[in-house]
KOLDO-53002 format. One record per residue (C-alpha): residue in three letters; z, y, x negated. Coordinates in steps of 0.02 Angstrom, whole numbers, padded with zeros to 5 digits, always signed. Example, Ala and Ser with C-alpha at 12.3 -4.5 7.8 and 13.67 -1.06 7.14 Angstrom:
2
ALA+00390-00225-00615/SER+00357-00053-00684/
REM end
This chain:
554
UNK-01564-00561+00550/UNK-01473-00687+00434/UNK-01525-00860+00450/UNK-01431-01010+00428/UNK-01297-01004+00266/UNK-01318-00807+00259/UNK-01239-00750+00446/UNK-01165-00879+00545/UNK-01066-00803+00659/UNK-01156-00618+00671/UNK-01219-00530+00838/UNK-01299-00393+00895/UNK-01209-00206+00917/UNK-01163-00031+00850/UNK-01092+00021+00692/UNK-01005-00082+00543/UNK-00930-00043+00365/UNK-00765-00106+00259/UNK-00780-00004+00107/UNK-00933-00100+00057/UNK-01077-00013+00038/UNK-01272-00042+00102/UNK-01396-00091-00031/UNK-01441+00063-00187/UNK-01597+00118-00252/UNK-01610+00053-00412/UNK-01444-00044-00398/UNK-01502-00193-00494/UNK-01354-00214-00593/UNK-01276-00297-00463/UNK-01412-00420-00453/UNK-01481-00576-00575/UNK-01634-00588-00663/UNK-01795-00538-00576/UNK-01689-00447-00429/UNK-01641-00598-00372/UNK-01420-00631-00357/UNK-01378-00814-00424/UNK-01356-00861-00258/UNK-01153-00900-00286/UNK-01132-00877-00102/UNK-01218-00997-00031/UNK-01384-00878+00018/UNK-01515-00757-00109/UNK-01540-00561-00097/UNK-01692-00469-00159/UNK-01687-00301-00194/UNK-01866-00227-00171/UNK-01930-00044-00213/UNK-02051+00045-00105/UNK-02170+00178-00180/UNK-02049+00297-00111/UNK-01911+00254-00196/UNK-01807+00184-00053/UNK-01752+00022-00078/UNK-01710-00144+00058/UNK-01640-00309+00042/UNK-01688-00478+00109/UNK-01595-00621+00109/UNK-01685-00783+00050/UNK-01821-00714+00154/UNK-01723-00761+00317/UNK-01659-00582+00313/UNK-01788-00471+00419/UNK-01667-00317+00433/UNK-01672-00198+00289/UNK-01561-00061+00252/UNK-01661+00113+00159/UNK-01573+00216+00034/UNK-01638+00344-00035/UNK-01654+00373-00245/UNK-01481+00456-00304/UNK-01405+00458-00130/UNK-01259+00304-00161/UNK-01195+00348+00015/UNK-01347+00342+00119/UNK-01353+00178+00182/UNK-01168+00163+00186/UNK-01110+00170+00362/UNK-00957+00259+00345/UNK-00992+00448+00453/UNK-00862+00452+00576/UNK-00985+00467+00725/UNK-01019+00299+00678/UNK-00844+00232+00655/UNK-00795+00075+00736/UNK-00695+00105+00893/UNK-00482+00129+00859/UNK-00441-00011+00971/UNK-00536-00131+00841/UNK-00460-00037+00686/UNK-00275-00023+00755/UNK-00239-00208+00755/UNK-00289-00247+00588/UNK-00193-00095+00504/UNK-00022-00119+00633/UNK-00006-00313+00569/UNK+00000-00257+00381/UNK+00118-00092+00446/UNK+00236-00184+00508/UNK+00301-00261+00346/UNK+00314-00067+00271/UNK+00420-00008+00444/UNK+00535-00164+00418/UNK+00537-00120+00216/UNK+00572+00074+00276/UNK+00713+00001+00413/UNK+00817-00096+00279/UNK+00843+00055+00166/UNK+00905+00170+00308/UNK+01021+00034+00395/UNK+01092-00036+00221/UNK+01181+00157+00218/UNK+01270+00127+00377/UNK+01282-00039+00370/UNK+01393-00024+00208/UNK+01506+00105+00280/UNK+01551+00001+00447/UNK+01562-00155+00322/UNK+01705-00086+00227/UNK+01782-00004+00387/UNK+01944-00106+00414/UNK+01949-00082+00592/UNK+01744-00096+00641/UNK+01696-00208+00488/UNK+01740-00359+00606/UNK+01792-00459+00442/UNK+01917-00518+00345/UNK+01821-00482+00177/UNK+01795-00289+00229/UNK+01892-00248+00072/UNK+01742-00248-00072/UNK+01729-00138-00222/UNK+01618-00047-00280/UNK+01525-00181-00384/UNK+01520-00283-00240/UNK+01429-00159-00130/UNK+01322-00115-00269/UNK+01242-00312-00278/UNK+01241-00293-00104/UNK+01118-00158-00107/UNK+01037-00202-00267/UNK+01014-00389-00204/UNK+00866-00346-00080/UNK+00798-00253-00238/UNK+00781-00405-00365/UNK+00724-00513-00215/UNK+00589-00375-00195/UNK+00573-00399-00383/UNK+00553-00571-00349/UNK+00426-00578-00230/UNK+00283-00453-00297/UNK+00292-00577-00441/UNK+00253-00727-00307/UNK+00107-00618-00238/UNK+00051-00573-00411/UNK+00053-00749-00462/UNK-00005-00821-00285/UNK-00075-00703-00194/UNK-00282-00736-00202/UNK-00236-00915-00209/UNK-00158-00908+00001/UNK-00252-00750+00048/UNK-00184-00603+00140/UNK-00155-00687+00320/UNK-00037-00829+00230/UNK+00056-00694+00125/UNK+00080-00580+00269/UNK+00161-00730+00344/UNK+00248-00784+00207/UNK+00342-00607+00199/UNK+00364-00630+00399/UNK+00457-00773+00365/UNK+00577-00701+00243/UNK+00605-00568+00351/UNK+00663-00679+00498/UNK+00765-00777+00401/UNK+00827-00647+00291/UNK+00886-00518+00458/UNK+00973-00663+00538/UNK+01087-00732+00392/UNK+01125-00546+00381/UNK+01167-00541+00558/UNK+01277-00699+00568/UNK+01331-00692+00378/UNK+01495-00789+00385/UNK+01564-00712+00207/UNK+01509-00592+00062/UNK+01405-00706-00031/UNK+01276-00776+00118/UNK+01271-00604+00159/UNK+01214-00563-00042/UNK+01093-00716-00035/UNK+01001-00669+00148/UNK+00993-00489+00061/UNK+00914-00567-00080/UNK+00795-00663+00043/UNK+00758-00509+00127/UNK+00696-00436-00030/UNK+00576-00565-00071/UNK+00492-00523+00102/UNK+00485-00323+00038/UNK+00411-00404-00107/UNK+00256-00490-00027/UNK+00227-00362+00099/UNK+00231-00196-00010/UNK+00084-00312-00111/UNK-00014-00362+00038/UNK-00012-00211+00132/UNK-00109-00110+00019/UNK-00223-00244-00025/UNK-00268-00292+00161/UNK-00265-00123+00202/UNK-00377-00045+00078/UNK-00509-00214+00103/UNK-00538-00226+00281/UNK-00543-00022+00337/UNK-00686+00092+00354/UNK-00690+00183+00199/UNK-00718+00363+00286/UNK-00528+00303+00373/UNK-00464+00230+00230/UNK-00341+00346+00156/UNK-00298+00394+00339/UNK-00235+00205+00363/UNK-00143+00171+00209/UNK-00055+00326+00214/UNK-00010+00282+00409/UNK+00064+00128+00300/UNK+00182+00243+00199/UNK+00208+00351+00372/UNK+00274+00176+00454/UNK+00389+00166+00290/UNK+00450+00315+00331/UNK+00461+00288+00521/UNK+00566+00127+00466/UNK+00705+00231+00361/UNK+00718+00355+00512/UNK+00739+00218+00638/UNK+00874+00127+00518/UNK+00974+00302+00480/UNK+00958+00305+00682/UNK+01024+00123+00683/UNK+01167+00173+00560/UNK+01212+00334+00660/UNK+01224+00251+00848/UNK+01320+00090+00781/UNK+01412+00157+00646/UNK+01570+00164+00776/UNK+01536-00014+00837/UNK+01652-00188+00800/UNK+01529-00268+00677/UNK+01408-00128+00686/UNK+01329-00181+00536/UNK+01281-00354+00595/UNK+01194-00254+00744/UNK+01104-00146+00610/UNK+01019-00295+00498/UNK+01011-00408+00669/UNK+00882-00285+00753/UNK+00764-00311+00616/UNK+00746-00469+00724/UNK+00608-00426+00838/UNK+00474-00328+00729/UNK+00492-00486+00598/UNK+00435-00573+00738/UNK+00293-00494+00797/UNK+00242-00464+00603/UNK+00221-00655+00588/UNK+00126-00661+00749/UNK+00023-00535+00707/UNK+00003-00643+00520/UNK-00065-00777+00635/UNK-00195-00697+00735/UNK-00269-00567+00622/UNK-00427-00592+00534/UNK-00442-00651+00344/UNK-00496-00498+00225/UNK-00672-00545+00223/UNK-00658-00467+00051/UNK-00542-00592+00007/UNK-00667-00741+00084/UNK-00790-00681-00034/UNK-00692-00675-00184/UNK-00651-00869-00144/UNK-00834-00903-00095/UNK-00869-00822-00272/UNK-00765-00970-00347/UNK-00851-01100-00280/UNK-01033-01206-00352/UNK-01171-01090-00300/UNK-01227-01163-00145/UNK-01098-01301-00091/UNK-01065-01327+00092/UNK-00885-01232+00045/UNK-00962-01070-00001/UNK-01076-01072+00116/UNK-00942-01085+00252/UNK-00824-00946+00137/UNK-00974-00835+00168/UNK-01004-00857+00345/UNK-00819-00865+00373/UNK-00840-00669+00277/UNK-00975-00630+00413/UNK-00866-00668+00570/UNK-00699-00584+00510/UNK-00809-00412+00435/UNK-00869-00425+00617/UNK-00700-00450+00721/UNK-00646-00300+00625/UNK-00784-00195+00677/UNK-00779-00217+00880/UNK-00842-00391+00887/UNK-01008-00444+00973/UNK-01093-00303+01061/UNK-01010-00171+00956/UNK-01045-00198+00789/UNK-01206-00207+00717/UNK-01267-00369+00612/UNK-01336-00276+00503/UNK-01214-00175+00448/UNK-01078-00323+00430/UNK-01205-00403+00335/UNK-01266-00281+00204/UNK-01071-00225+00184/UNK-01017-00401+00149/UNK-01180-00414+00054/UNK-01127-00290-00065/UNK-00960-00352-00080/UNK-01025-00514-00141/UNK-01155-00430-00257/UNK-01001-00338-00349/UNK-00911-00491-00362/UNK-01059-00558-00447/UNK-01086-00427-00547/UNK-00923-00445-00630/UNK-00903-00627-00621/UNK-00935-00733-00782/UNK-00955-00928-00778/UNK-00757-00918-00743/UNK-00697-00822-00600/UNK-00519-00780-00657/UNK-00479-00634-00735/UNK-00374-00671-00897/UNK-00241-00567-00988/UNK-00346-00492-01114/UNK-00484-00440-00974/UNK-00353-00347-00875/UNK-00282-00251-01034/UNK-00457-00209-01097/UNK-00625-00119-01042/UNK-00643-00040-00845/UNK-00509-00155-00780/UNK-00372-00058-00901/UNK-00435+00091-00854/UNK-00430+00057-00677/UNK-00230-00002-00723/UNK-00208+00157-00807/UNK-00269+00273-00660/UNK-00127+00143-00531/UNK+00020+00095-00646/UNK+00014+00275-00693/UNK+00051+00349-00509/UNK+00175+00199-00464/UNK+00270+00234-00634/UNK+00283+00448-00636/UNK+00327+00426-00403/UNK+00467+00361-00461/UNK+00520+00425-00635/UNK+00489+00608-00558/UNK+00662+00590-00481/UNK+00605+00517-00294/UNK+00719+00431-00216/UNK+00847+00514-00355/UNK+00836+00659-00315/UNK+00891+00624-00135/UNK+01041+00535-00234/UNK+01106+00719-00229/UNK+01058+00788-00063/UNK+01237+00750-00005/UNK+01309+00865-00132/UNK+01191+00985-00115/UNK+01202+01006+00065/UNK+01377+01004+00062/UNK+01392+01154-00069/UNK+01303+01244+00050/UNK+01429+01203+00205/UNK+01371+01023+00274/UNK+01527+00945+00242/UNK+01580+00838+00386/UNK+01530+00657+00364/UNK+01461+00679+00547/UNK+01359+00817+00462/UNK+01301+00722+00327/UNK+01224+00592+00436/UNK+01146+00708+00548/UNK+01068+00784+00361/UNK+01005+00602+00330/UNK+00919+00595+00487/UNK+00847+00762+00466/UNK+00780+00719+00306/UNK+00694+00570+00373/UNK+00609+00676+00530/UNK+00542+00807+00396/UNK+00478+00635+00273/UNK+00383+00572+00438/UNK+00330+00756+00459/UNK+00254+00778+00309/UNK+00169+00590+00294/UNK+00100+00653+00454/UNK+00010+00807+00368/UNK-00054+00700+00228/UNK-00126+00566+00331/UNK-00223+00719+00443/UNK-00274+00803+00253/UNK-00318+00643+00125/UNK-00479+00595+00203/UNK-00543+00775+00227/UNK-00462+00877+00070/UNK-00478+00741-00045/UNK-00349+00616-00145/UNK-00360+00731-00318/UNK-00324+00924-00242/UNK-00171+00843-00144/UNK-00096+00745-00288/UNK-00124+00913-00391/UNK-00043+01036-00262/UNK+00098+00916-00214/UNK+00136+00865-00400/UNK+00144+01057-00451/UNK+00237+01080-00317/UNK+00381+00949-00352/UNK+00378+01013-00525/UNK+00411+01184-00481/UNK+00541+01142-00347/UNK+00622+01029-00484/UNK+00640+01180-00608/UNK+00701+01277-00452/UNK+00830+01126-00416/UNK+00888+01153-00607/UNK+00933+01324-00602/UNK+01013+01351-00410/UNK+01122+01181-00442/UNK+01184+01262-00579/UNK+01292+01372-00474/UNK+01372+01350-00322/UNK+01321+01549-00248/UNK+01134+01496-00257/UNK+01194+01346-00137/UNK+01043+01402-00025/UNK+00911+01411-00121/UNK+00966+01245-00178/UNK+00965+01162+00005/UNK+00775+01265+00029/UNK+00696+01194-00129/UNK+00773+01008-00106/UNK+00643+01018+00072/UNK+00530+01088-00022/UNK+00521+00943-00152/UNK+00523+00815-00017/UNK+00378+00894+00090/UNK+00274+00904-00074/UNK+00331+00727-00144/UNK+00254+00668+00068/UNK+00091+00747+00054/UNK+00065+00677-00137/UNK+00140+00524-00233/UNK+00227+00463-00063/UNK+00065+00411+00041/UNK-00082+00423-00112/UNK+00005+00338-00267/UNK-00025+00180-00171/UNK-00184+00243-00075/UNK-00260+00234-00254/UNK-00202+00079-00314/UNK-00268-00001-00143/UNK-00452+00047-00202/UNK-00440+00063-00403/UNK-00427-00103-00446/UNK-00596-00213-00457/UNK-00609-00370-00350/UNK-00595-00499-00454/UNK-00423-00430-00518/UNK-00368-00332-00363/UNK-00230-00450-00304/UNK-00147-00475-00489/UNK-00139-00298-00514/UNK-00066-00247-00362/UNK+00059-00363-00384/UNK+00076-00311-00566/UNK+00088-00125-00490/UNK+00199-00184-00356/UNK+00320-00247-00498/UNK+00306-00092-00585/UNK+00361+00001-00446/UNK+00529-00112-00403/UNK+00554-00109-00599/UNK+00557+00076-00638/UNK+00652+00102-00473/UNK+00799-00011-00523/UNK+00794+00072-00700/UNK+00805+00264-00639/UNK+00937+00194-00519/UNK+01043+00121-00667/UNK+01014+00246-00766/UNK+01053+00387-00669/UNK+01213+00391-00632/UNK+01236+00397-00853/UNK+01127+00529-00858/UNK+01208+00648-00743/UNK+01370+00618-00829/UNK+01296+00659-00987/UNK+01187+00801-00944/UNK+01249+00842-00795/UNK+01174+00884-00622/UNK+01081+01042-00689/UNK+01009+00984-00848/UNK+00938+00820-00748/UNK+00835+00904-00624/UNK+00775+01003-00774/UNK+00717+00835-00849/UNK+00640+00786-00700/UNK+00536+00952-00694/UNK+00477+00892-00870/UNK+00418+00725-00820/UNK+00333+00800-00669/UNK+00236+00913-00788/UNK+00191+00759-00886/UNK+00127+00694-00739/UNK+00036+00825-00669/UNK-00063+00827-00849/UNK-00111+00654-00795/UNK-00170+00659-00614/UNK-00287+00803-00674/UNK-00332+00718-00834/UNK-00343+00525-00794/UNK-00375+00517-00583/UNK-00548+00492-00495/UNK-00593+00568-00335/UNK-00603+00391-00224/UNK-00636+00481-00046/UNK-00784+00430+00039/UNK-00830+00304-00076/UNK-00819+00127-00050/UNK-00713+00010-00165/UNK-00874-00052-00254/UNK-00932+00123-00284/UNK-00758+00143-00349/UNK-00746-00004-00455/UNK-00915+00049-00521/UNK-00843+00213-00599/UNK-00717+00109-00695/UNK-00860+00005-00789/UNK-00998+00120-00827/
REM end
């Protein structure tokens, strides 16, 4: 068992893995000269080959438990079967905490449609400044979009430097302060700024979440949890079009609507507080440290406890496990790590870690240039060619919409672990690409109104089993270590830029080309980016993020 500097911390128990992986026959790349690491951490590892070609590790020979892998078999000694699975109870926690700051991103976009119609309502706005234009409403929604803006450049630029328990507060905090100024805005422009405020929390936690996410879960549940992430986005729009719908009639309904956003900020930043570090994260800073100072040492061991408060805790994890999986997490890190732990500029656009960009900025960019949320920019006309008219109607479509969103999340968090990332980004992409094309030609008259409302559900149920939940699934495990935080954030920012750009740009477009002739272009794009997923995209199931990173570098 570890000894002192290697484990503190560790006890005895069951199973253990975080998307690190046990030690590799013949995996010596990931160690120093003479199969020994450079001892960064604080602690040494030995890799030594039996006759048989299995191979164990030992830590500066305190380390009497070895894991076996056989020759060719990357998997074998990674923990990650579902039999041995840590229990839910211990995984549930550290993926609601994270979850939260999706549901409250979700909850701002479907309240901020009802909360604009009872703001300009002269007799339930409750103001005296009910009387906006359109400009004005359009800052008002746009505002929580450069604040998001905003803050994905903060995590970009700050992110390893707090760690994921500080930023998940940090985002908390903006929340709470954000969702009361809305609530008690006295005039148009605190109610602009708290948007703006709010946004900067959407920032933060859209970068976080997939980062703590995609470092601290089992990698056999690992595209399950982060696309439970996207279903608790989902779950948030639903519950704010719910919001919208019940308060819509209500004196200052719309304070009501941003006010209730109150209460899950709150437990967010309580959650921030108790949640364990991303022992991922711990190693990273351990890696940045003099090889074998009292801080690494205690970076390490601090690694040791949190990999084993996520797996059950004392009793229920095994040592050995959290060990070899933070183990390998450290040997990647060293692998990659020159005298100078930061990743520059030029590293980033060159080598494995632009290819690893490639594969994520590539997803974030064609989810939304391939018309979604756009394309829902028409559902209201659409539906109301084909006899939803009412504005009663209309909001009883917007709720339906979200159900069938949550619906179909649902299917793709059941299907990404077992099918596979690749065959549902290939099926679900075809399919919005057909069901654009469709889109092009029924819109184009008003006696194909049907068809029109049948392929519009069709493209959302394929967008929710594809780009929805996995364009982010991959960009959580893509992007190597030492880099992972800056280009999530830089993939973060790419997703709030190209979403503001198809939103300006839109409404030009479809007065140029009209509706028909856009949902052709769409189709195009999606084509384009169907020709990448099956060109460009690895396979990342059942692999753990150094297995992954490894792909990007060989």
């Amino acid at each position: 068992r570890p000894g002192a500097g290697g484990g503190a911390g560790l006890g005895a128990g069951a199973s253990a893995f975080l998307g690190g992986g046990a030690a590799r026959s013949g995996d010596t790349s990931h160690l120093g000269s003479g199969g020994h690491s450079r001892a960064r951490f604080g602690h040494r590892y030995t890799l030594v080959r039996a006759a048989d070609g299995s191979s164990e590790i030992e830590s500066g020979g305190n380390v009497g438990a070895s894991a076996q892998a056989t020759e060719g078999s990357a998997g074998a000694a990674d923990a990650t079967s579902a039999s041995e699975l840590p229990p839910w109870s211990a995984m549930a926690f550290p993926f609601l905490v994270p979850a939260l700051g999706g549901l409250l991103f979700g909850y701002d976009i479907g309240a901020t449609s009802g909360a604009l119609v009872s703001l300009v309502d002269p007799v339930n706005s409750g103001t005296s400044w009910f009387a906006i234009d359109a400009a004005a409403k359009g800052l008002l929604v746009s505002g929580s979009l450069v604040g998001a803006l905003a803050g994905s450049l903060l995590g970009l630029q700050f992110g390893d430097k707090i760690g994921r328990r500080r930023e998940m507060a940090a985002a908390a905090a903006c929340y709470i302060l954000a969702a009361a100024g809305e609530a008690l805005a006295p005039g148009y422009w605190a109610l602009v700024l708290a948007r703006g405020t709010y946004g900067v929390g959407i920032g933060l936690a859209m970068h976080v979440a997939p980062l703590y996410i995609g470092e601290t879960a089992p990698s056999a549940v690992r595209g399950t949890l982060v696309s439970l992430k996207e279903g608790m986005i989902v779950g948030g729009i639903l519950l704010g079009y719910l919001a919208g719908s019940s308060l819509i009639d209500t004196v200052g309904g719309w304070r009501y609507m941003y006010g209730a956003a109150l209460l899950p900020a709150l437990a967010y930043l309580l959650g921030a507080l108790r949640v364990s570090e991303s022992p991922r994260w711990l190693c990273l800073e351990a890696s940045k440290c003099e090889p074998g100072s009292a801080e690494a040492t205690a970076n390490s061991a601090a690694a040791r406890k949190a990999m084993l408060a996520l797996r059950g805790g004392e009793g229920v994890a095994s040592t050995e496990a959290v060990e070899m999986e933070v183990a390998d997490a450290e040997r990647a890190l060293e692998a990659a790590a020159s005298e100078d732990t930061d990743v520059s500029w030029g590293e980033i656009f060159s080598g494995g870690y632009l290819k690893a960009f490639t594969v994520g900025a590539g997803l974030i960019v064609f989810q939304q240039i391939t018309g979604q949320p756009s394309v829902l920019y028409f559902a209201t006309s659409i539906f109301q060619d084909a006899g939803f008219a009412a504005a009663d109607e209309a909001s009883k479509v917007s709720v339906a919409l979200g159900v069938l969103k949550l619906v179909m999340t649902g299917v793709a968090v059941v299907l990404v672990d077992k099918a596979g990332r690749r065959p549902l980004l290939l099926a679900g992409v075809g399919a919005i690409a057909a069901t654009l094309f469709v889109l092009g030609w029924s819109t184009a008259s008003s006696s194909t109104a049907l068809i029109s409302v049948i392929a519009l559900l069709l493209y959302v149920s394929a967008y929710q089993v594809s780009f929805g939940p996995i364009s982010w699934l991959v960009v959580s495990e893509v992007f190597p270590a030492r880099a992972r935080s800056k280009m999530v954030g830089m993939a973060t920012t790419l997703n709030f830029g190209s979403n503001a750009l198809v939103a300006a740009a839109l409404p030009t477009v479809q007065e140029t080309i009209g509706q028909s002739a856009t949902f052709y272009a769409f189709g195009a794009i999606a084509v384009m980016a169907l020709a990448f997923v099956a060109k460009g995209v690895p396979e990342t199931a059942g692999k753990t993020l150094e297995e992954i990173e490894a792909g990007f570098f060989k």
